[in-house]
N, C-alpha and C positions, 0 to 999 in steps of 0.2 A: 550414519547418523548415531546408531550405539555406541561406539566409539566415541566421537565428538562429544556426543551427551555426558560419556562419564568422565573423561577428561575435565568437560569444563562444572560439570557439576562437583569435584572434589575441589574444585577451587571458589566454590560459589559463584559461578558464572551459570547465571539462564542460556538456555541455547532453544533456538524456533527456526523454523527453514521454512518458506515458500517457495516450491517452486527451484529456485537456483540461486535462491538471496538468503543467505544466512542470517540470522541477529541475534545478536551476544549482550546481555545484558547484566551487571553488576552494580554494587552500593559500595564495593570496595574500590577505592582511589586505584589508578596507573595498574588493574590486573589485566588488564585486557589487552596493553601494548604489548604482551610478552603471547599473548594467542594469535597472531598467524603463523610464528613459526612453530607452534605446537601443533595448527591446524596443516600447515604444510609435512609436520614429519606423520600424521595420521594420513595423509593422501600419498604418500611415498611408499607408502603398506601397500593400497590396491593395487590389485593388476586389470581390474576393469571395474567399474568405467576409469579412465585416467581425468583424473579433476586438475586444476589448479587453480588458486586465487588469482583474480584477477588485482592487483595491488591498484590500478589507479580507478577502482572504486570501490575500493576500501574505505570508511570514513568512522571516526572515532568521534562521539558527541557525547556532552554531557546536557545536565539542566540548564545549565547557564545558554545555550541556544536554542532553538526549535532542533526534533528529533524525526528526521523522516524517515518513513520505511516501508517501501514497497508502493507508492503513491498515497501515504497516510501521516499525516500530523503526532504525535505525540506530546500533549502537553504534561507542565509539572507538575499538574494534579490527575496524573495518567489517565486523563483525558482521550481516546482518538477524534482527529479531526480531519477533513479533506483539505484545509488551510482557506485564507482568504483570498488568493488570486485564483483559484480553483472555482470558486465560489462565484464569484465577479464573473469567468469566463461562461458558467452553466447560465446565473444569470441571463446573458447577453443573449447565449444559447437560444433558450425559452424565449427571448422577448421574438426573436428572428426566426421561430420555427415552420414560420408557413413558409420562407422563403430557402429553408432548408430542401438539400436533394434527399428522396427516401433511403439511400444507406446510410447520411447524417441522422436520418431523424431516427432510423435502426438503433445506430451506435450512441446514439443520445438518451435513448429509450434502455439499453444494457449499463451505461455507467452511470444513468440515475438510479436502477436498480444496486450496484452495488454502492451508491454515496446512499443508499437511500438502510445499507446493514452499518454503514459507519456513524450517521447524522439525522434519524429520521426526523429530526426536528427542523431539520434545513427542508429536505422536501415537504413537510405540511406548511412555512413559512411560503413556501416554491409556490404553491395550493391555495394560498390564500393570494398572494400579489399578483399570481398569472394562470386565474381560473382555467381561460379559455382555451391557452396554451397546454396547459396541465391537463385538461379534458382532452382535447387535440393526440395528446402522445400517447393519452388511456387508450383511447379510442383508433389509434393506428394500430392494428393489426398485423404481423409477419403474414405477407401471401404467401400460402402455400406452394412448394418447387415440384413443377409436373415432370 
């Protein structure tokens, strides 16, 4: 990471990792097509861990499309967002949650907790159209594992 960092910061390139997904970000035109092979000859250095790009998910965006990253929207008023088919599918979610099985409603209960550090506005909207549902997932409890 300190390496990649100073690399891409002497060229004006932001550099962030989550996880195993790196993102490269610039205001300069065409500098970023010349960073995997800078990022390959930095991973040529280790002797452990042994990394490599995976090139076919590698993806180069700019403004003129939607920006995703990591399951998150980027708009051009650097906005983050979970996107609208995201949205639609919790929707749907919520309206069907009694007929949900308890590790759906587990797992539904986890990813509105993190839509809920990207968009809280989505979940109070959530709160308002689907009280009883929205009380319903407060109100489930993780049982305790004996």
């Amino acid at each position: 990471d300190d390496r990649v960092q100073k690399a891409t910061s002497m060229k004006g390139i932001s550099y962030t990792r989550y996880s195993d997904d790196l993102t490269f970000s610039t205001s300069s035109r065409d500098v970023l097509f010349e960073l995997p092979s800078v990022i390959d000859e930095i991973l040529s250095t280790l002797a452990y861990p042994k990394l490599e790009i995976n090139r076919e998910k590698t993806v180069f965006s700019s403004r003129k499309f939607n920006r995703h990253i990591t399951g998150i929207t980027i708009s051009n008023e650097a906005k983050m967002s979970i996107g609208h088919q995201v949205k639609r599918r919790l929707r749907s979610k919520i309206f069907e949650i009694y007929s949900l099985q308890p590790k759906e409603v587990k797992s539904l209960k986890g990813y509105l907790s993190f839509v809920n550090q990207i968009e809280p506005d989505f979940i109070a909207k959530l709160k308002i159209k689907y009280p009883e549902q929205m009380k319903f997932l407060d109100a489930t409890a993780a049982k305790p594992q004996l």
